[in-house]
C-alpha positions as CSV (number, residue, x, y, z in Angstrom):
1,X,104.8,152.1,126.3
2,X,105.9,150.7,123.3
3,X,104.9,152.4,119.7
4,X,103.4,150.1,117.5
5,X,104.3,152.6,114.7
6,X,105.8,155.9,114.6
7,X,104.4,158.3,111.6
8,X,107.2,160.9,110.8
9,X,106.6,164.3,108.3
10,X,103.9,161.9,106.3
11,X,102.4,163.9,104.0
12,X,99.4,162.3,101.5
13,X,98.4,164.6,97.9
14,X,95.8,162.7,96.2
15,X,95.7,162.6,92.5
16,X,95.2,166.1,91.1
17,X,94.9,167.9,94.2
18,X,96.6,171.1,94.7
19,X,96.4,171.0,98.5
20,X,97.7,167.7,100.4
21,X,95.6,165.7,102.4
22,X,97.9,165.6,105.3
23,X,101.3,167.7,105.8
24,X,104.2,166.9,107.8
25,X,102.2,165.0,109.9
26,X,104.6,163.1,113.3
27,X,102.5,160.6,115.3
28,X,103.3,157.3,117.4
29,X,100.5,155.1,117.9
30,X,100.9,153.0,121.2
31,X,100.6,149.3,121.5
32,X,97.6,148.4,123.6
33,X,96.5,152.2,123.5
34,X,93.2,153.5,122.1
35,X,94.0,157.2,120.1
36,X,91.1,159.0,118.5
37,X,91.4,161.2,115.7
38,X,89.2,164.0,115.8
39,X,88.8,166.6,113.2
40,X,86.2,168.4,111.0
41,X,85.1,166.7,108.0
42,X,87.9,167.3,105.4
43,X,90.4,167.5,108.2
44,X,92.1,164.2,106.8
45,X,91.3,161.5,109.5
46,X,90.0,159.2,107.0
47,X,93.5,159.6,104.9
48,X,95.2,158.7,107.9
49,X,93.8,156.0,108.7
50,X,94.2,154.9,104.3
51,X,97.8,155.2,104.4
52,X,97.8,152.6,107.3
53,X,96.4,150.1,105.5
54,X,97.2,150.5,101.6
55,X,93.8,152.0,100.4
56,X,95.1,155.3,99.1
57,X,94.3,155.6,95.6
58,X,96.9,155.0,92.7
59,X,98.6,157.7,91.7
60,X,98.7,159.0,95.2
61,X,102.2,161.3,96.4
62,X,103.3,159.7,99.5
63,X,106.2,161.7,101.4
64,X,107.3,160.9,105.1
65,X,107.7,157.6,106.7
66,X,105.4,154.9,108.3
67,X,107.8,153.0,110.2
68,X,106.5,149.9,112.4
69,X,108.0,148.2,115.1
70,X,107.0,144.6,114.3
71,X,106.8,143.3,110.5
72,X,105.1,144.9,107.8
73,X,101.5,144.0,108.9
74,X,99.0,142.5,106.4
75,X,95.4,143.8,106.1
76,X,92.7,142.1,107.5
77,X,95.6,139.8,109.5
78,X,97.4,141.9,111.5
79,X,94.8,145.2,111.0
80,X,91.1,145.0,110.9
81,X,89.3,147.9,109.4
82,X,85.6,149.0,110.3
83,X,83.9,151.6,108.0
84,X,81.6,154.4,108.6
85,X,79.0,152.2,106.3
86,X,78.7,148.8,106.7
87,X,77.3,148.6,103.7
88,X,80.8,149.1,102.5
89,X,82.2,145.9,103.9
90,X,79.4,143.4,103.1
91,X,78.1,142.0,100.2
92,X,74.5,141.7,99.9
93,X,74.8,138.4,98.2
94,X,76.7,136.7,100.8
95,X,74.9,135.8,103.9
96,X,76.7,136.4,107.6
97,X,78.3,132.8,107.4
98,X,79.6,133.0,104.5
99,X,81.7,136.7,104.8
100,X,82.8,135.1,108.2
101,X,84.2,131.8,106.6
102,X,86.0,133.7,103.7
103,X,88.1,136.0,106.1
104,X,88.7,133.1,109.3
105,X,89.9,130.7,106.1
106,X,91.9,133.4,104.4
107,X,94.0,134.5,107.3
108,X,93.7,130.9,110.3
109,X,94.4,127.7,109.3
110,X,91.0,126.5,109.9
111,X,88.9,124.0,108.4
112,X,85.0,124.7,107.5
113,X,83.8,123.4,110.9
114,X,86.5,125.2,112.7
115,X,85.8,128.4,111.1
116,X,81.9,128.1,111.3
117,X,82.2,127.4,115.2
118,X,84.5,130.1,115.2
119,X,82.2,132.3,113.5
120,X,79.2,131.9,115.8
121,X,81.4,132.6,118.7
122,X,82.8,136.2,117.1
123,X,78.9,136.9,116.3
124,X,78.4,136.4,120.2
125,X,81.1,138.4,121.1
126,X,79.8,141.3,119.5
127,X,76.4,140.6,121.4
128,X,74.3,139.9,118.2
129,X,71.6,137.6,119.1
130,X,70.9,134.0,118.0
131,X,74.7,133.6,116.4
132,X,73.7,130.4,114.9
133,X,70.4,132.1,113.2
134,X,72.4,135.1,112.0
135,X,75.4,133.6,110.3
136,X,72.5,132.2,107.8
137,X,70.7,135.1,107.1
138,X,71.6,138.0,104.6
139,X,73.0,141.9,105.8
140,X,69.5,143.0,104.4
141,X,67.9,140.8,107.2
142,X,69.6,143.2,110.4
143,X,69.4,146.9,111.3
144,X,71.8,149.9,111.0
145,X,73.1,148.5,114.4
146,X,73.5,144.9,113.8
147,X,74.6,145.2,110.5
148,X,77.8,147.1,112.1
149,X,78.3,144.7,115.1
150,X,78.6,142.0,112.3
151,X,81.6,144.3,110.4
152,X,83.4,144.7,113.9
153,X,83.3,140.7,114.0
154,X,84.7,140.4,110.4
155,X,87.3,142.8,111.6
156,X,88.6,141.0,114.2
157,X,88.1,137.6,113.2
158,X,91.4,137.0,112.3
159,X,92.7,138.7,115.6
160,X,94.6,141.7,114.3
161,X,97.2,144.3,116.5
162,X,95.3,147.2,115.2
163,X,91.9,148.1,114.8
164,X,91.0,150.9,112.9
165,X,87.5,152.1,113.7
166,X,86.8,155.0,110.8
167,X,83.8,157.2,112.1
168,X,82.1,153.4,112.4
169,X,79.4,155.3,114.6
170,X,78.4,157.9,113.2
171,X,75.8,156.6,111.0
172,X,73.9,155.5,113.6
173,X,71.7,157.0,115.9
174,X,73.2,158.3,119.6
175,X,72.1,155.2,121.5
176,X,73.5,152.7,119.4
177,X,76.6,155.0,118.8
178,X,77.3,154.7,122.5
179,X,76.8,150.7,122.8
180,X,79.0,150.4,119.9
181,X,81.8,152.5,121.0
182,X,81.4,150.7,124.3
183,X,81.2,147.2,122.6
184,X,84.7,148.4,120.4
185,X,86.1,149.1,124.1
186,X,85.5,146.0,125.9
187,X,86.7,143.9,122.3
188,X,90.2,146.1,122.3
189,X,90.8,145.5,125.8
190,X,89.8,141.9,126.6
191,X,91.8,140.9,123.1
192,X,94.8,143.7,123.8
193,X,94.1,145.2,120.3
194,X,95.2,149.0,119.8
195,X,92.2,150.9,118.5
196,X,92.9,154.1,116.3
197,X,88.9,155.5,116.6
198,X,88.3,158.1,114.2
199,X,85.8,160.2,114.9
200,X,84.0,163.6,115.2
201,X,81.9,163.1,117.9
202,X,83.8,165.2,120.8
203,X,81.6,163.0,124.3
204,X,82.4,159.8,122.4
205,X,86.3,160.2,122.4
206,X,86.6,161.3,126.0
207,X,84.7,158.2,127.2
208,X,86.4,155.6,125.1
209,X,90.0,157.0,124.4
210,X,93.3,157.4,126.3
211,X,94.8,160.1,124.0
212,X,93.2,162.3,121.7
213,X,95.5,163.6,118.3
214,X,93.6,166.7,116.8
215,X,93.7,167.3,113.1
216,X,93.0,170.6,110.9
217,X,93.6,170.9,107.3
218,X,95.9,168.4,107.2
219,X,98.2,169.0,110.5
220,X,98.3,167.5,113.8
221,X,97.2,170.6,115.8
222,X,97.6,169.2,119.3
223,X,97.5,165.8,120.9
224,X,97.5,164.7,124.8
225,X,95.6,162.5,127.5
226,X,91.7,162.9,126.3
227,X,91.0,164.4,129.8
228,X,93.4,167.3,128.9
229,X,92.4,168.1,125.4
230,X,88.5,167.9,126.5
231,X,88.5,170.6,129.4
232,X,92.4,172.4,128.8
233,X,92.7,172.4,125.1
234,X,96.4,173.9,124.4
235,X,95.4,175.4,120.6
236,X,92.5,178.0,119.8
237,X,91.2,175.4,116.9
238,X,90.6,172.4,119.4
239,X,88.6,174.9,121.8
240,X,86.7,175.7,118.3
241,X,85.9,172.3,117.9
242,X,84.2,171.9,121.6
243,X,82.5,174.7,121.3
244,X,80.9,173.6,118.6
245,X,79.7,170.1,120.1
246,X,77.9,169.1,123.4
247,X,78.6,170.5,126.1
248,X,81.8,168.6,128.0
249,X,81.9,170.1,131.7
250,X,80.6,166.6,132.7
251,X,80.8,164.2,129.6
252,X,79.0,161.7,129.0
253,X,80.8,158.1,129.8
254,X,80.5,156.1,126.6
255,X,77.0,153.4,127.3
256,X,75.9,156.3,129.2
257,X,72.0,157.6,127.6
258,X,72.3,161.3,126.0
């Protein structure tokens, strides 16, 4: 397989802070792979996937290298970024259509009608119903659920390499967390996306990724097939970790009820 991007020794400090967010951390990410990042809260997934795309803070120590194999790749082009909170990514003031039309016109050389069609058909990819209805109502107007289906179509609207996927399920409750992570699945492979799926939900990364990168305090503790971290974890903090969550001597497949 070919690395989309190798990480080597990166290390993140954010302003002020006497302990780094990550140290010394060496990674490849995969093209056409889906890698989850697990970790306890504080572990530094979230940085991770910051330094990726340019949202560190200013101000921010940056040591290491992020080295890609293809071009420089622009964000919200080339990587699409789902947050924990949708909330985060749409504006209450715009309705459905109208976040849709600003990213497909940004990034495609679309006209309006192009990028309206193109919008209903991204809203019925990520199985919300009546397309046509919700790109003219408001994020107000949809559930927890929906509201997130609608950020996974604004992230890949523009079709990007990489999706990044930060802990975009685990505001929701465990039946929607599942069809989400399976909807996030069947859009990486049917598209060829590589999915970086950060996350601290132990069941939902053995049924959605390939390969499973552990993080504590910073440092890459361990990292292999999911299969092997989930039932022969090499380091004592990854068997901490599954001790601590459900039970995983016959995970749960991701669309799979609790």
């Amino acid at each position: 397989m070919t690395p989309l991007l190798t990480l080597t020794a990166l290390g993140i400090r954010y302003p002020g802070a006497r302990i780094p967010a990550l140290s010394d951390l060496g990674l490849a990410l995969f093209a056409g792979e889906k890698l989850a990042v697990i970790g306890e809260s504080g572990s530094g997934k979230s940085t991770l996937a910051r330094a990726l795309t340019g949202l560190l803070p200013a101000g921010t120590e940056v040591s290491g290298r992020i080295d890609w194999t293809e071009p420089l790749p622009r964000p919200g082009r080339d990587i699409g970024y789902v947050f924990q909170d949708p909330g985060g990514s749409l504006n209450p003031l715009l309705s459905v259509g109208r976040h849709l039309d600003e990213v497909l016109r940004t990034h495609l050389p679309l006209s309006r009608k192009a990028a309206r069609t193109r919008a209903a058909e991204l809203l019925e990819r990520v199985r919300l119903p009546d397309p046509d209805r919700a790109l003219a109502a408001y994020p107000h107007q949809f559930s927890g659920g929906q509201r997130q289906r609608i950020a996974i179509a604004l992230a890949i609207a523009a079709g990007p390499r990489l999706l990044i996927a930060d802990e975009a399920t685990s505001a929701l409750d465990v039946l929607v967390q599942a069809e989400i992570a399976e909807l996030l699945r069947g859009l990486v492979e049917a598209e060829g996306m590589t999915l970086l799926f950060i996350t601290h939900d132990m069941a939902l990364a053995g049924g959605l990724a390939d390969r499973i990168a552990v993080l504590h305090d910073g440092r890459l503790i361990e990292t292999g097939p999911a299969a092997r971290v989930l039932h022969r974890p090499r380091e004592a903090y990854t068997r901490t970790l599954l001790a601590a969550h459900l039970d995983l001597s016959s995970p749960r497949l991701v669309g799979d009820a609790p």
